[in-house]
C-alpha positions in Angstrom: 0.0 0.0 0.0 3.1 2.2 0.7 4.9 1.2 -2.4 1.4 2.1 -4.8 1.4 6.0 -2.3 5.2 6.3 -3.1 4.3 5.8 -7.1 1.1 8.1 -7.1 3.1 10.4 -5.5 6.2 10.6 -7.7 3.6 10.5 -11.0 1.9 12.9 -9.6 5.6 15.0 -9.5 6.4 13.8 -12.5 2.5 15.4 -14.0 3.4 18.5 -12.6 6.7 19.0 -14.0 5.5 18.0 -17.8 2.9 20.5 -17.1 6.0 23.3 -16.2 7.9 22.0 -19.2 4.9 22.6 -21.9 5.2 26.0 -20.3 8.4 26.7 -20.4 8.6 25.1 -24.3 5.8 28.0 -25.2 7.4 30.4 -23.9 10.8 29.9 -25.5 8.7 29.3 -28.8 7.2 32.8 -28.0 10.8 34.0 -27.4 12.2 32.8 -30.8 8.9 34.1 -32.7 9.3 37.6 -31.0 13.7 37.0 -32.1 13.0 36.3 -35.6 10.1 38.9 -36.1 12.5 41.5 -34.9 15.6 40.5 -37.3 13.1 40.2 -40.2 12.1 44.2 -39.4 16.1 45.4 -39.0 16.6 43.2 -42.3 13.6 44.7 -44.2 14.9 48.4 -43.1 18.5 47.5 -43.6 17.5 47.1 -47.2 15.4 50.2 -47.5 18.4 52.2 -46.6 20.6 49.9 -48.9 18.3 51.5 -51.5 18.6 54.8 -50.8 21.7 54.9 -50.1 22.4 53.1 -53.2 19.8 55.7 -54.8 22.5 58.5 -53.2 25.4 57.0 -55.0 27.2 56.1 -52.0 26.9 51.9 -52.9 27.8 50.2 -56.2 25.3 48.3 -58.0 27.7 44.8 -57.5 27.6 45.8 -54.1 23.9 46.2 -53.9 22.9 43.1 -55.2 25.5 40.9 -53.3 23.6 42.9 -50.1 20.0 42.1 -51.1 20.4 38.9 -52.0 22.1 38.3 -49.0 18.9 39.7 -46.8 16.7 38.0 -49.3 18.4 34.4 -48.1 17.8 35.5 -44.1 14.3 36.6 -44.9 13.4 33.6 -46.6 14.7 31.7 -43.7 12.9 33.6 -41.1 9.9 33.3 -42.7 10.3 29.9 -43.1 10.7 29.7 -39.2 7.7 31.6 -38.4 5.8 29.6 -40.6 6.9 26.2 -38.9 6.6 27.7 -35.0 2.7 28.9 -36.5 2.4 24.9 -38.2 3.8 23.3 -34.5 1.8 25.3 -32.4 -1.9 24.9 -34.1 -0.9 21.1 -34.5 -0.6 20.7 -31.2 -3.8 22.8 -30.2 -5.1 20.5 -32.6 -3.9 17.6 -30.5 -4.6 18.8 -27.4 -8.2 19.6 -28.3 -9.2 16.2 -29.8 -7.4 14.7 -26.4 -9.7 16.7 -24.3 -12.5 15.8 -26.3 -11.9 12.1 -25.7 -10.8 12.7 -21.9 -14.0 14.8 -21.5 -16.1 11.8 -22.9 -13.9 8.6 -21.5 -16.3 6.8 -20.1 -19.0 7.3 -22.8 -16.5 6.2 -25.1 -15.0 3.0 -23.6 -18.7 1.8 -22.6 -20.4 2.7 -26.6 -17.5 0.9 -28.2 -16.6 -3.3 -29.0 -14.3 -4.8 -27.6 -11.3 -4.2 -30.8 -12.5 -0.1 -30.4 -12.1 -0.9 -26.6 -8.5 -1.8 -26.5 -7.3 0.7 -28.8 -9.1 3.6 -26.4 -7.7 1.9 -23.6 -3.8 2.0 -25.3 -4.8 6.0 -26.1 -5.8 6.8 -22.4 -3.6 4.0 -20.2 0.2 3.2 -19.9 -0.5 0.1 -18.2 -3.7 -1.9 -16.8 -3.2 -3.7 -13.5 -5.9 -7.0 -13.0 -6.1 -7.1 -9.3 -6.8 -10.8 -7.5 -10.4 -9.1 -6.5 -11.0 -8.7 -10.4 -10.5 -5.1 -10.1 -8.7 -3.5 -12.8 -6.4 -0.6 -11.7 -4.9 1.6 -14.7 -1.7 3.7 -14.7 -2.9 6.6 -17.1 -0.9 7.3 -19.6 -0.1 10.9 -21.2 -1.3 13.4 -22.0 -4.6 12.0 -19.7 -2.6 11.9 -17.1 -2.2 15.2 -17.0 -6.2 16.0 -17.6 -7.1 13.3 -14.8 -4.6 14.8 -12.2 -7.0 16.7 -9.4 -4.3 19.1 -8.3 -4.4 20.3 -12.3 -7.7 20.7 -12.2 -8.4 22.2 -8.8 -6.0 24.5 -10.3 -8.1 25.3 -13.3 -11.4 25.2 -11.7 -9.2 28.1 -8.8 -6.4 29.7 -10.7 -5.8 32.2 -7.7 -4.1 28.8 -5.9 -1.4 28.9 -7.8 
């Protein structure tokens, strides 16, 4: 009884950490979006005033194109970027909003399905099933449910001023 306290307690740790990591991942995504949105601006303005200063006479024509061609490379790569953060992010929401959708249904879902529809569901939402000598069945949930399922996660939600 110790040893199954002990395990809870450390998943439970373990939930709450993967919870601060996602955090800390968006945020550093955020970061890098906010990084590369910034060079693409200095780049764009860098080759305005190439331009006029080219315009001015003060920069060679060779010189010019080497230049813009040069920021055209970055740009295209920081759009790239920005493009793939955008692609990541709503791929995940994505994810995480059809897993909510099955976590918010679970029990509807495991008791309208057959048996084939059953196990797959129960692979989706457990990392392993325990059959107990009383023919109870005890289920380590597996991710990203455990995360959903965990009451301190959503005591949190239901009272964000605990945190």
């Amino acid at each position: 009884m110790l040893a199954q306290q002990q395990r809870r307690e450390a998943e439970s740790e373990n939930d709450k950490n993967s919870v601060c990591y996602g955090s800390q991942l968006h945020d550093i995504a955020r970061r890098e979006r906010r990084a590369y949105e910034s060079e693409r601006a200095e780049l764009l303005d860098e080759r305005g005033k190439l331009l006029q200063a080219h315009y001015a006479g003060a920069i060679p024509i060779d010189l010019l194109k080497t230049e813009q061609e040069r920021i055209s490379r970055r740009l295209a790569f920081l759009d790239v970027q920005i493009e793939a953060g955008d692609m990541e992010y709503d791929q995940a929401k994505a994810h995480l909003n059809d897993c909510l959708a099955l976590a918010g249904n679970c029990y509807k879902l495991l008791t309208s399905v057959d048996d084939s529809l059953r196990r797959t569901a129960n692979q989706a939402f457990f990392e392993k099933l325990y059959a107990q000598d009383d023919n109870r069945i005890e289920g380590q949930i597996g991710e990203p449910f455990n995360i959903f399922f965990d009451p301190e996660i959503q005591k949190l939600k239901l009272h964000p001023s605990l945190v």
